[in-house]
N, C-alpha and C positions, 0 to 999 in steps of 0.2 A: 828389789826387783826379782830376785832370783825364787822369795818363794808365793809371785804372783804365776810363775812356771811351771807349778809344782802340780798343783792341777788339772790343770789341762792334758797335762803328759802323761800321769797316771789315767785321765779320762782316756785318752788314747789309748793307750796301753790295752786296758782293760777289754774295751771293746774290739781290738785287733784279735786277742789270744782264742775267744772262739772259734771264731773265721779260719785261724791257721790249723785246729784240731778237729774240723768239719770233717763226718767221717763219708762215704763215698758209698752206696746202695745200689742198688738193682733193679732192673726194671719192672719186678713185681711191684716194686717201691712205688712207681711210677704210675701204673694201675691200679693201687690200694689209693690211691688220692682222691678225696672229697671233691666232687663237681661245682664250680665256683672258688677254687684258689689260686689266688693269684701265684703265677711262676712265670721263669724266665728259661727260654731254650737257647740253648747256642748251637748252631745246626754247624756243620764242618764248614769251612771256611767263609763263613757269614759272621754278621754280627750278632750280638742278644736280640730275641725277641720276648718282650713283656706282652704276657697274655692271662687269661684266665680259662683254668685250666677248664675241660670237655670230657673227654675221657680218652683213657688207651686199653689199644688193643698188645698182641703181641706182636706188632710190626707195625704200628702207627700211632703218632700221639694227635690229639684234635685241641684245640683252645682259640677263643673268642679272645679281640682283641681289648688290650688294656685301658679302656677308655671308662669313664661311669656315665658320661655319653657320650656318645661318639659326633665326631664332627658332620654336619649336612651335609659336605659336599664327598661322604663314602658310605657307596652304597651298602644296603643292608649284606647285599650277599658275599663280599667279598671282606667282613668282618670275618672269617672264620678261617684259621691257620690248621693245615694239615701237616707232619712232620713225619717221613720215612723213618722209621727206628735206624736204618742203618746210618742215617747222617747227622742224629744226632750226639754232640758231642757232652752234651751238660745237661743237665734240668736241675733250677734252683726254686726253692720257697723265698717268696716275695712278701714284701708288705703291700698293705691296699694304697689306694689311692690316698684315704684319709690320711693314714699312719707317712705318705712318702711326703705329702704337704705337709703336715707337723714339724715333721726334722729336719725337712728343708725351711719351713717358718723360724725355725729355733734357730740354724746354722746361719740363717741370712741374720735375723735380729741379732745374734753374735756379733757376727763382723760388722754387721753397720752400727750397733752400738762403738764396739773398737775403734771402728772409723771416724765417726762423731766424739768421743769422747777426745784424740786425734787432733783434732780441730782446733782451730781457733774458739769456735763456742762452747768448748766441752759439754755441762750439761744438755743444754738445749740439743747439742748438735746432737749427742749420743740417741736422745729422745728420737728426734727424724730422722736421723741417719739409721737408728734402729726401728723403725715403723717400715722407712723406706726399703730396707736389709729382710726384713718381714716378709714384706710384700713380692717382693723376687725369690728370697727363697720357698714361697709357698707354689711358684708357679714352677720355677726349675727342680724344685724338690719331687714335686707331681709326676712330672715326664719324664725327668732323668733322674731315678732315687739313686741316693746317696750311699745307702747301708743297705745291704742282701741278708736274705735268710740262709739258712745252710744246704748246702749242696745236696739233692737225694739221687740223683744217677751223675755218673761220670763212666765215658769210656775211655 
């Protein structure tokens, strides 16, 4: 049992220690950015917003919202995020849309195979349990990704 542990933990591992030595940049950082990349702003006492990036100035960041389409019922104009430089507190590099549905497809088929496998049906269940695990992490994985890129402004 103990060396079915062994990987996983090192997989974690692994993937935490970049995250913790993300180094912290500038706002030129933030204006040197390719038009169409996906990031995330944490504006002062708000939540993340996941956008794609627009451009900045030296007092305002612009970026269109995270969708690859956007839903009918919001209208075109009010797709596009304006950001005070003074109230922002973060700007991170994102994965796209594809990339956040992957790893949330992978991390669901994970656990729902674990799940199934669990079961009373083992194989089979592993099977559905893991399509079914699939299927939900490809849609939570989408809107609420899992894994961040590294951090290029902080104040």
């Amino acid at each position: 049992m103990r060396h079915k542990l062994v990987l996983p933990i090192a997989f974690f591992i692994v993937s935490i220690v970049p995250a913790a030595h993300a180094r912290t940049g500038h706002w030129r950082d933030v204006m040197r950015l390719r038009a169409g990349t996906p990031i995330s702003v944490k504006p002062a006492n708000e939540s993340r917003v996941l956008c794609i990036f627009v451009r900045a100035t030296k007092n305002e960041l612009s970026c269109d919202r995270f969708w690859s389409s956007p839903p009918p019922y919001v209208p075109p104009i009010e797709s596009r995020y304006r950001f005070d430089r003074r109230i922002v507190r973060e700007v991170r590099l994102e994965h796209s849309d594809r990339a956040n549905a992957a790893i949330g497809m992978g991390v669901g088929a994970g656990i729902g195979a674990g799940l199934g496998e669990a079961s009373s049906a083992r194989g089979l269940g592993a099977v559905i349990f893991g399509a079914l695990g699939a299927y939900i992490g490809k849609e939570v994985g989408r809107d609420a990704p899992l894994f961040h890129r590294k951090v290029i402004y902080k104040r």
